[in-house]
C-alpha positions as CSV (number, residue, x, y, z in Angstrom):
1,X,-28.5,1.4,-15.1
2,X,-28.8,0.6,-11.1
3,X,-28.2,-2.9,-11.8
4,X,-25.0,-2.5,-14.2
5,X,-23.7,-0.8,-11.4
6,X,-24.6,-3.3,-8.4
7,X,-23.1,-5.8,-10.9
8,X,-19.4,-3.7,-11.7
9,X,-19.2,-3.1,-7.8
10,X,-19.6,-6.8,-6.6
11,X,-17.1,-7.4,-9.2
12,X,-14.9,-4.6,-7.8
13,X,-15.4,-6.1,-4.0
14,X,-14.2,-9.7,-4.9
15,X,-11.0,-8.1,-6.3
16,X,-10.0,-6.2,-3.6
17,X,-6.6,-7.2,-2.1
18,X,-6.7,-8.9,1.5
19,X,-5.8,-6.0,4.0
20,X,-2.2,-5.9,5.1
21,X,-0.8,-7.6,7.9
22,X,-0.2,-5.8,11.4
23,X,3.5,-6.0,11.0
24,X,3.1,-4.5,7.3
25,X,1.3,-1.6,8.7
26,X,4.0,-1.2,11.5
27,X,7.1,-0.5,9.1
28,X,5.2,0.9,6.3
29,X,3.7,3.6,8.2
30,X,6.8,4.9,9.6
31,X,9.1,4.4,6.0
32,X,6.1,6.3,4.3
33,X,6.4,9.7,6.9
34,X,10.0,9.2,6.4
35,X,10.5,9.1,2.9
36,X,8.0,11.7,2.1
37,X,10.2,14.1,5.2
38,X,13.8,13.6,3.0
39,X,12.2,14.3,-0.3
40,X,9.4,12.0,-1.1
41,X,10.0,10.5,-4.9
42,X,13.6,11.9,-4.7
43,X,13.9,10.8,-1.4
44,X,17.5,8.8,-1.0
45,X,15.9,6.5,1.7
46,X,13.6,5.5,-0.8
47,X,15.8,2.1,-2.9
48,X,16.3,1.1,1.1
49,X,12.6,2.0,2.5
50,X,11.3,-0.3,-0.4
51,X,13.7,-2.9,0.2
52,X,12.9,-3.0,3.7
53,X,9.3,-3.1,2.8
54,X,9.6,-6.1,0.4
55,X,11.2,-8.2,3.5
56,X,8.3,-7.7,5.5
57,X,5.3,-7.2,3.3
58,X,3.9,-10.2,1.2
């Protein structure tokens, strides 16, 4: 049972995503408060807070 698990979890490590970039975290941080102030999901910032998030994250 240990070992099954040791296994799934290195598995689980080598798929993890790099970690954003600085500049990534810089605009997403921000957009995220934003969004979730005017409404979060219903949020009308939200088309443009993606948008601008797609210019600057890969």
């Amino acid at each position: 049972m240990t070992a099954g698990a040791v296994l799934a979890g290195a598995g689980a490590a080598g798929a993890t995503p790099a970690p954003p970039s600085p500049a990534c975290s810089l605009v997403s941080w921000p957009l995220v408060f934003l969004v979730e102030a005017t409404g979060g999901a219903s949020s009308p910032l939200l088309p443009l807070a993606d948008s601008i998030q797609a210019m600057v994250c890969p």
